[in-house]
Structure formats: C-alpha cells, structure tokens
N, C-alpha and C positions, 0 to 999 in steps of 0.2 A: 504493500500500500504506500501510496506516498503521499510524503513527509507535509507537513502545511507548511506555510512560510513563515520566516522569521515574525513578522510584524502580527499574525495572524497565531500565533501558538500561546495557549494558557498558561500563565504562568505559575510557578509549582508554588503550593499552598505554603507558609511560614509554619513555622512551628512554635507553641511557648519557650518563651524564654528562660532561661536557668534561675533568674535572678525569682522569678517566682515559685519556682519547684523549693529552691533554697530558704523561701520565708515561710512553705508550708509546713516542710520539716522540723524548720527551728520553732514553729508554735507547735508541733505536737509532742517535740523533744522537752520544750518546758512544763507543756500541759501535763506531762507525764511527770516529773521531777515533782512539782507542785503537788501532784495527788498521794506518790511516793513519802515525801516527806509529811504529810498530815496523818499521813497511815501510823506512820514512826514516834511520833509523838509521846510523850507520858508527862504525869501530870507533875509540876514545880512550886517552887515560891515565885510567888505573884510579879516579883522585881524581875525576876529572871525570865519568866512569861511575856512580861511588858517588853523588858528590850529585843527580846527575840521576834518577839510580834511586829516591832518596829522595825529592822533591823527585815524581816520577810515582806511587810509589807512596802516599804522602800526599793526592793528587789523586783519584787511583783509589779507596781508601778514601770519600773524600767520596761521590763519585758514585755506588761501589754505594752505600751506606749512602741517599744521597736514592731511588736508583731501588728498591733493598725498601721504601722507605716509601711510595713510590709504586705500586710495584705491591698492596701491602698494602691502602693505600687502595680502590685499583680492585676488589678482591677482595671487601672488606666493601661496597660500593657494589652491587657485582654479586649476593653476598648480597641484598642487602638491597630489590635488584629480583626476583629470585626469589621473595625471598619474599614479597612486593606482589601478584604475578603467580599465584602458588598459592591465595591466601587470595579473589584476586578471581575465579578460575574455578572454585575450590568454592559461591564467593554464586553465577555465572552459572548452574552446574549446576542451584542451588537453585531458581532463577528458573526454570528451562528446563521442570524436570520441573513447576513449580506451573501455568508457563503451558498445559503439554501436557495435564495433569489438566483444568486448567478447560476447556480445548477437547474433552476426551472428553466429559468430562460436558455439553455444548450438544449436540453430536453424537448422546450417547444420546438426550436429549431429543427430540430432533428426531426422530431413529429411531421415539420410543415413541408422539409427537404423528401421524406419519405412519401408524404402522400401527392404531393405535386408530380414522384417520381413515377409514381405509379399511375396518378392518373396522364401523367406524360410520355407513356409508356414508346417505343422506338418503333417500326413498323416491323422490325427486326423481330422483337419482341410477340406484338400482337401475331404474327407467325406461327411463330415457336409455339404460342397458348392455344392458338385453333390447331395447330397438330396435334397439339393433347389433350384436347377437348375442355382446356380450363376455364370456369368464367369465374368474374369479382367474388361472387357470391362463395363459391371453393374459396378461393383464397384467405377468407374472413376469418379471423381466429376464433370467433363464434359461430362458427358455418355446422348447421346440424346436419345438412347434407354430407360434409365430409366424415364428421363422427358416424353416422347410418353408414357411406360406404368402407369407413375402416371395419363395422362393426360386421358387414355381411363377411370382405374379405376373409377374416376371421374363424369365420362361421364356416364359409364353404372349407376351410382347411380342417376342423373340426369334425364336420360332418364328413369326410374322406376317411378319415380314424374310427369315425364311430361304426359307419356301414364295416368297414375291415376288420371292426371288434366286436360284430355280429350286433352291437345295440340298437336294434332298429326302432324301438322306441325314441330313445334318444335322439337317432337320427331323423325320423319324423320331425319330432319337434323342432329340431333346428329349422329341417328343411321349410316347414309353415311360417317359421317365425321372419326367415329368408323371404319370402314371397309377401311378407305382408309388408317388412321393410323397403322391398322391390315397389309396391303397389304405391308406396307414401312416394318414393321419387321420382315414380313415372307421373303419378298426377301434379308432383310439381313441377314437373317439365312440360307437361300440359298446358296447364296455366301460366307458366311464365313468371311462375313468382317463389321468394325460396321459402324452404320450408318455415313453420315457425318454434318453438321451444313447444307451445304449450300441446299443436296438433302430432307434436314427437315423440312429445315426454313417454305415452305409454309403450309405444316401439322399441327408445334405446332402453327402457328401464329394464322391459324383458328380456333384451337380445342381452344385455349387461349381465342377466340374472343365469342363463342360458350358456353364456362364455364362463360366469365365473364355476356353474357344476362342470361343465368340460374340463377346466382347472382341478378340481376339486375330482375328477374319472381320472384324472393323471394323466391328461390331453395336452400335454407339454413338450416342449420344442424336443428334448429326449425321444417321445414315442414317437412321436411327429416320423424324425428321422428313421429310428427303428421300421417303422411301417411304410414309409415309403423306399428303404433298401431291400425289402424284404418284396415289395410288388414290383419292386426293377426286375430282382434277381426272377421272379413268377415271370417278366414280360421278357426276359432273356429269354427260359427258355422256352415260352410257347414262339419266339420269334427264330430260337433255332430250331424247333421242328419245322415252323411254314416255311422256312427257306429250304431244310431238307426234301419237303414235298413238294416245294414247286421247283427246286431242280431237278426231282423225279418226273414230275408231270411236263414240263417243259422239253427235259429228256425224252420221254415218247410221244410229246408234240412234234420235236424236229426228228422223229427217228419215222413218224407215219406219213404214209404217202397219200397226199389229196384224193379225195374222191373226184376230183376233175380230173387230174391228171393223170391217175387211175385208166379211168373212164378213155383220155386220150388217147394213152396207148393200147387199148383193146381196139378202139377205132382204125388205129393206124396199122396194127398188127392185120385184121379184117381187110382194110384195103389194098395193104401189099400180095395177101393170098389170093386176092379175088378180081384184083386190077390184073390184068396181065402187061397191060401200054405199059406202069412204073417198071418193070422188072426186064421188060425188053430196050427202055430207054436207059437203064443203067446197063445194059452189058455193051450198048452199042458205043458208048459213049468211050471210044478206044482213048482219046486223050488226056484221059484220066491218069490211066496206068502211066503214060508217060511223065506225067507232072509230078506222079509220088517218088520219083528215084532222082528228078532233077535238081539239085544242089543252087543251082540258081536264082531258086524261087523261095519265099519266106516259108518254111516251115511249121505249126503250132498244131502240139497233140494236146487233147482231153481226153479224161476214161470218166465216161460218168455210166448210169442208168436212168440219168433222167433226162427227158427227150426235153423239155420247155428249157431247162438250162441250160443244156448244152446250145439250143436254138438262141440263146440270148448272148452267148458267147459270140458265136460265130457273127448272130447278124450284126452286134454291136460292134466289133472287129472289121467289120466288112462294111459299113457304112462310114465310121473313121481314119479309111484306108484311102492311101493317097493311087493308089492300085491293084486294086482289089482280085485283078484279074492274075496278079500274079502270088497271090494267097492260098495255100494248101492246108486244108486239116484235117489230120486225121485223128477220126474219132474210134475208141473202142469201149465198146459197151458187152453186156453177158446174154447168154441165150435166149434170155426171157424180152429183152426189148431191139432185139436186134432186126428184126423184122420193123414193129418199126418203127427205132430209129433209120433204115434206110428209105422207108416209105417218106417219111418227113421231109427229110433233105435230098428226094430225089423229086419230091414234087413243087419244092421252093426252091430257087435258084442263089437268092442271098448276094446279090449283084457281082454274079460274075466268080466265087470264089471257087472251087475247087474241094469238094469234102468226098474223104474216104471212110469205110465203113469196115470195120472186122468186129468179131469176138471173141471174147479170152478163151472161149474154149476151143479155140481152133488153134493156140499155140501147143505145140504139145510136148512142146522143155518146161512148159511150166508143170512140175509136178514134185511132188513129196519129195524125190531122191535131188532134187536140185534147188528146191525154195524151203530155206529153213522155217519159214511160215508154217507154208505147208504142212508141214512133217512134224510141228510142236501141236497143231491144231489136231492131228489125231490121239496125243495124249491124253487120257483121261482127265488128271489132274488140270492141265491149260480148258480142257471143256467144262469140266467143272468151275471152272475160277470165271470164266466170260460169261458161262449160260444158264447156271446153277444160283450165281449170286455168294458162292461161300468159295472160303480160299483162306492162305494161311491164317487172315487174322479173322476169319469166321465173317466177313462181312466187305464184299465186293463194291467201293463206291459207284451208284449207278451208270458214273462218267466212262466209267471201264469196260461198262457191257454195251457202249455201242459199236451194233455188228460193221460200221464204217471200217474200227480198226481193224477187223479180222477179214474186209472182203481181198479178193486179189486186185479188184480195182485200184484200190488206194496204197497195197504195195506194188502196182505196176510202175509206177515212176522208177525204180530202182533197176529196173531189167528196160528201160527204154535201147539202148545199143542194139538189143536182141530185136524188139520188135521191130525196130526201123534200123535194120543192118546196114542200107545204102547213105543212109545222111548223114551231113558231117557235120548241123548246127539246128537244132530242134526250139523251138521257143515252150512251155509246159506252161499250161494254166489249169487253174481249176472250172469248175462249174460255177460255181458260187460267186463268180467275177463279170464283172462290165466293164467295157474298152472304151475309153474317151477319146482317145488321139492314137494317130497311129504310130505300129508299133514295129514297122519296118528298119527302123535304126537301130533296133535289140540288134538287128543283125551284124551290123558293121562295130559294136564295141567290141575292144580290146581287152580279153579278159586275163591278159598277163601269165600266162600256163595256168592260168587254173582252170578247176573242170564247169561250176557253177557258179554264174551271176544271180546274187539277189542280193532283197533291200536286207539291210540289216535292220533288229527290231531290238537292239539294247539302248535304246530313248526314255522316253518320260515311262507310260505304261506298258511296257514290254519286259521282257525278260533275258539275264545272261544266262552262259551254260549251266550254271551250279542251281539253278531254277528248273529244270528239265531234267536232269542228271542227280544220281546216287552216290557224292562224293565220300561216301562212309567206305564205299567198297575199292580197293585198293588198286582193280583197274583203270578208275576212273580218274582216280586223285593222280594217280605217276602220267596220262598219257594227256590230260587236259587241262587246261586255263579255266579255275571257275569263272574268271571275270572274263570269261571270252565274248565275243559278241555273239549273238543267235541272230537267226536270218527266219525267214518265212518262207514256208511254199506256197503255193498259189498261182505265181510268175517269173519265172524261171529259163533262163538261157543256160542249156549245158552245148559243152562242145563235147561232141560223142567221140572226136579222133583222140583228143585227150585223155577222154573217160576208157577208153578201148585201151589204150596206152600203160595208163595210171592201174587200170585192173577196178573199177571202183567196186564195181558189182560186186568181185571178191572180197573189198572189204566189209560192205554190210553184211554180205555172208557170216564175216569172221564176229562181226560183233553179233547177230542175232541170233548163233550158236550159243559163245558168252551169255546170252540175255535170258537161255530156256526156262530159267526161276524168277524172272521178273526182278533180279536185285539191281540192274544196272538203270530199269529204267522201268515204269508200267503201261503204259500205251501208249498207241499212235504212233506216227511214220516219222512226223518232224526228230523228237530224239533222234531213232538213228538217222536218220539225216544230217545231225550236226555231228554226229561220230566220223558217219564216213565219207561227210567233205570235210571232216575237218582241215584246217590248213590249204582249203582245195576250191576257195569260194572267194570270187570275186564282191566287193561290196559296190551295189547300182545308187546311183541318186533315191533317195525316198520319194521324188516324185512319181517317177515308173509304177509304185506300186502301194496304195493306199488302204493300210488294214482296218478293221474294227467295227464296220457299218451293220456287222452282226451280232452284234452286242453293247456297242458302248459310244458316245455322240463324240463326232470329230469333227474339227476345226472346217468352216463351209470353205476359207480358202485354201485350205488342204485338198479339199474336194475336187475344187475348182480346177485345181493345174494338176489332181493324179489324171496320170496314165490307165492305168486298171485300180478299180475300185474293188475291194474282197469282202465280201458279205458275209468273212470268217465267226463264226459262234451259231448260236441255234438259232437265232431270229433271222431267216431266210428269209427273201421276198417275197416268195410265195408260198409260202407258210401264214394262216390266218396270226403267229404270233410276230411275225416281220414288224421291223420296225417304220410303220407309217409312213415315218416325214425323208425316210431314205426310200421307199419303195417305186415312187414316181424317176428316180434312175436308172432303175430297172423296167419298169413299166415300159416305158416309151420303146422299146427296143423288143417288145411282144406285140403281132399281129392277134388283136382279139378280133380283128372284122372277119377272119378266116372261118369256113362255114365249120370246120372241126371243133376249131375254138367254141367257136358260139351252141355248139349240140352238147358240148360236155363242161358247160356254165363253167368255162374259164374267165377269171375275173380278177 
C-alpha cells in the first residue's frame, strides 16, 4: 500500500509525561508512611504527644502542599495533551474528508471514461459483439438473462452425469426446470425487453436449489471428468468396431461386380457368339498382327476383367493422343470375359488405335512348376490364410482376403518379357486410370540402365520401404534402405531389353520363394515390386502420374497438369461408393449413349 504524504500523515499521539507519573508515586509513597506510622503509635506524656504532633503535623503540611502542586502540575500537563490531541484530529478529519473527495472524484471519472467508452463503442467492436451474439443488456452486471444462461449451462453439464448415473428422476427435473428457464428467454427475446428480477426470481431460485442437490449427489468437476473419460473411452471403442465394419463392408463393396456391368458382359459375351460380321472382321483385319511386333509404335498393356475400365483406359489414351493411329494395346483378360472383351473393342474403333486381345489361359508357362504364386496357392495353409479368414495369428485382416492379390492378373506384370517376347519398350497401366495428355514421350525418356520408370511416392502421404516391408527379419534389414523411396504401379515404362538382360523375372522369383510364410511381406504385388526393382527404377516427374482419387482429396492443381490420374483405393468410379466430385473425370471418357450401355442401366 502506499505510503501518504508527508504533509498529509497523522501524527503519533504524545505520551504523559514523567514529571506526572513521579508526583503520583511520591503521594502514594507518603500516603503510605503516614498511615504506617499512626499504626505504630503508643500512648505518652502529653508534652511529648504535643511536640510530636507538631513536629508530624509540620511534615504533613509540607507534603500535601508538594503533592497539590504536583498533582496541579499533572492536570495542566494533561490539559495540555488534550488539547494537542483535539486540535490534531480536527486537521486528520480535515485531511480524511479532502482525501475521500479526491478519490470520489477519480472514481466519477473513471465511471464517466467507462460509460462514454462503451456507449462509444468502435465499429470494430460493434462487430466483434454481433459475432457473439452480445447485447447491453448481457453485459449489465445485473443482467438476469446472463445468470439464467450460466445457470442452464450448468444444468445441461449436470444433467449428462445424472442420465450416466442412471438418476432419471433427477434428470427429469433438471431437464423441466431447463425448459422452463429456456421458455422465460425466449419470451424475452420476443418482446424485446430484458428480463426482470421479480418475473425471474422463481426460475433462478429453483435452478439455484436444483444445482446446489447436484452438488450435494457429488456432481462435481471430479465426477464430471471421471464420467466423461469413461464415455470417451465407450465412444472409442464403438468407433473402432464401425470402422472395422465399414472396412469390411467397403471391402466387399469394391470386391462386387455391378449388376450393370455384370449385365454388360453377358450382352457382349451373347453378341460375339451370335454376330458372326464381329469375328470375321477381326480375323481379316491382317494389320493388326503387324502393328503388335512393331517397335516403332507406342506400346501400352492392361490385364484387367473389366470391360468398362479397361474401355476408359484406352478411349481416354486415344482421345489425348497427338497420334493415335500409331497407339497399340494390348489387352489380357481371363476366360470368363474374353469373348467379350473382344466383342467390345472390335465393335468400337477408339479413333484409330490399334487393341489386341489374349487370355491368361492360353499362356501355358504360366503354371505351378514356374510361378511361385502358383504353387504357394495350392498349399493348404496359404488357402486357408486368404479364404478361411484364420492364419497364424487366428485372425486374417479382411485387406488380405482380396482375391485381386491372388489373381494371375495382377501378378502378370512381373512375367510381361514372356508375354510380349518381340518388344523392347512397353508402357503398363492399370484399369483404374484416366489419361489426360499424351503419353507418347514415356517413350523417348532416358531411363539411365534401369529397368522401371515410375513416380516415386515417398512425399507428404505416401510411404518409404520400411512401410511395406518386414525389417524385423534379417533378409530384409542386410539387402534394403528403410528410408528408400517407394514408387507406384499403375504407370509404368519398363524396358524389357534391360529387364531380359538384368534376369528380373528371376528375381521376384527369388524373393517370393523367400516370402512362402508371409514374414517378408503380407500382400499384394507393389512389395515385391520394390524388392525386385530395387536399385532398378528410374524416378519420373510426379506429374506423369497422379495417385489417391481413390481414396483420399488431392490438390485440383495436381489434377490439372497429371498425366494419368489412379483411382488407387476402393472408391472406384464406378462403384456406387466412388468418390462423387472425382467421378465426372472418369465419366466423360464413357459412351453411355451406346445402345448396350443404355439396356444394362449403365450410369
């Protein structure tokens, strides 16, 4: 606190003086002596009486006579502090009420600075209070409005404890006493006018009465917490089962085949058996054969089974092409849609491009004694573990069981040299891809001796090798870089003179020998993939090749300047669970005016 000023500070009270204490003493030291010696007395001759009497009385004279002047003293002395004492609590008065003035008058001030400020408020200001819905009337330090809203807040936190601690009495009453305090501030927001004490009074007294038994049930910031960690941990884990289930259900969303599409391929299968024109105008068509062994020309294979995709590939590719006519693709698909996928693409033309048709079952190196696939897929234990749902650790995640990674389809990329023995530069896409620009200049990169161009995907949401890969096991750790970069399939330049050269084929061999326990890796083709280019992969510009539209929202000017777009993840375009605002890139590059389309509700 501080100090007051000199001129302004009370001064310390006097004290009596000594010269008084000293006279009160000496009159009770004589009074004392005097009554001592009358005590002492005995009885004499009369002469001897008389002069003693004289002789004390003489004595006694003196002493009173010193002690009234003494006490005289003391009295004028005492005066004369009294009156010191009067004279200096009339100045402190004087002082007190000056000091009290000038501190009214800061106080009005302040008073008059404050409400000026507030009713002077900045346009800044007035802003700021319509975003939060503040008006005068909130702000009022008697404002029953705000007391009623702190008192529901309260309430509704309350009544969250009560329902969870089964008291539904309890929680009734809150909940009523909420709605009736709700009803008082909606009608004054009605009216326009604020509430007042007396039409309030019985609402806070209840809600008051209401919060303090909540108190009093031990509805204290303690349980408060206790109960709502305890409904986090309840909403954990029903939110890890729904996510377990809807990776399941999502799972055999993208694993079923449309009933449209379905539908397409029985039609198209039907037409090529019952057309004879389609089946005569492909065999005549001799320049065909010539274009698949010409090196000259761009080359790009797909292995799908679905006819709509694979048609979205091609015609997107072929509309993008600065020359389309010298565009080859060959497609391999499996016995069930082989008929017709070539009915398809021999009744559309696709401006000019060139499409060959095989299927896997007409290779016939591909078998047990040569595709280590193959030959794990007869084990019992690998059937069990994909089809069964059970495996070492009793419980197969559903990611595992799709039949994708066990078709030969999807490990045909690995034996491409064999299929296409004469070519010496293949371009590899997937189905699940759309071609923006063309993609003729894959042809002329320089891919420095290695065997495979692609993007690489160790960026923001991607992954390195130690992501992919089982660095616990001691093949893995001695022969690879965790922090290696990972690449994507989808779009893919190999040079097959290299790959012929290099032996690649051999090496996935060697690792998916290795792999027959599933410790090096657990599914799908990319792993080995990064085994057996490792060291062997040229990295492309990320533009060429734009991942994620199947799963997850990417950058629109990403979009904008990739090359091919990968509809990588389960939300396919044409799948009812695609994602929406990416499927109109796909769209545009499907004839739905086509009479097949339109009988088998393609859409």
């Amino acid at each position: 606190m501080r100090r007051r000023g000199a001129d302004f500070r009370r001064p310390v009270r006097r004290k009596f003086p000594n010269v008084v204490w000293l006279a009160l003493c000496g009159f009770v030291i004589v009074l004392f002596v005097f009554v001592l010696r009358r005590a002492n007395q005995r009885p004499t001759s009369r002469s001897v009486y008389t002069k003693c009497y004289a002789e004390a009385n003489t004595f006694l004279t003196y002493i009173i006579k010193f002690s009234y002047m003494a006490i005289l003293i003391g009295i004028a002395e005492l005066l004369t502090i009294l009156c010191e004492t009067i004279k200096l609590k009339t100045e402190s008065d004087k002082i007190s009420v000056y000091e009290y003035l000038e501190f009214d008058k800061q106080i009005s001030g302040q008073e008059s600075y404050l409400k000026e400020t507030f009713l002077k408020r900045s346009p800044r200001h007035e802003r700021f209070m319509e975003g939060l819905n503040i008006t005068d009337e909130m702000l009022s330090p008697d404002s029953v409005t705000r007391q009623l809203n702190d008192q529901i807040s309260l309430a509704k936190g309350f009544l969250v404890i009560a329902k969870e601690s089964n008291n539904l009495q309890f929680a009734w009453e809150l909940s009523a006493q909420i709605r009736n305090s709700q009803i008082l501030l909606s009608n004054a927001a009605l009216r326009r006018t604020p509430l007042t004490i007396s039409e309030s009074e019985t609402a806070v007294r209840d809600m008051a009465l209401l919060l303090f038994q909540a108190q009093q049930l031990h509805y204290d910031s303690a349980t408060m917490i206790m109960r709502l960690k305890a409904k986090i941990q309840g909403l954990e884990e029903q939110m890890s089962s729904i996510n377990e289930k809807s990776a399941k259900y999502g799972q055999i969303a993208a694993e079923e085949v449309p009933k449209s599409l379905y539908c397409l391929g029985v039609r198209l299968t039907g037409e090529w058996f019952r057309n004879a024109y389609l089946q005569k105008k492909l065999k005549e068509n001799r320049q065909t054969a010539l274009k698949l062994k010409d090196n000259n020309l761009y080359h790009f294979c797909v292995f799908s089974d679905n006819i709509l995709a694979t048609s979205v590939v091609v015609n997107s590719t072929s509309l993008n092409s600065k020359n389309p006519e010298e565009i080859v693709f060959h497609l391999v698909t499996d016995e069930v849609n082989y008929a017709a996928m070539k009915a398809w693409f021999t009744m559309n033309t696709f401006g000019g491009v060139t499409v060959d048709v095989q299927k896997i079952e007409d290779f016939s190196w591909l078998n047990a004694s040569y595709v280590p696939v193959l030959k794990q897929l007869q084990d019992s234990e690998t059937q069990s573990y994909y089809f069964s749902g059970s495996g070492g650790d009793n419980r197969t995640p559903i990611k595992f069981r799709n039949p994708k990674y066990l078709s030969m389809l999807n490990h045909l990329r690995f034996y491409i040299p064999e299929v296409f023995p004469d070519l010496k530069k293949v371009v590899f896409l997937d189905d699940d891809i759309v071609v923006q620009k063309d993609l003729s200049p894959l042809f002329s990169l320089n891919l420095n001796g290695n065997v495979n161009g692609a993007v690489e995907t160790c960026m923001e949401t991607f992954h390195r090798y130690h992501k992919y890969l089982n660095y616990s096991h001691p093949l893995i750790r001695e022969h690879f870089d965790p922090d290696a970069c990972g690449w994507a399939f989808g779009m893919n330049v190999f040079d097959l003179v290299e790959w012929r050269r290099r032996n690649v084929t051999g090496i996935y061999h060697y690792w998916q020998e290795k792999n027959v326990d599933r410790t090096l890796w657990k599914l799908g083709t990319l792993p080995p993939g990064l085994l057996t280019f490792y060291g062997l992969t040229e990295p492309l510009n990320p533009s060429w090749h734009v991942l994620g539209l199947g799963y997850t929202n990417i950058d629109p000017h990403l979009i904008e300047k990739g090359a091919v777009l990968h509809f990588n993840g389960n939300s396919k375009p044409w799948l009812k669970i695609g994602m929406e605002k990416y499927k109109p890139l796909w769209d545009k590059y499907v004839d739905y005016s086509h009479p097949l389309m339109q009988h088998c509700n393609v859409h």
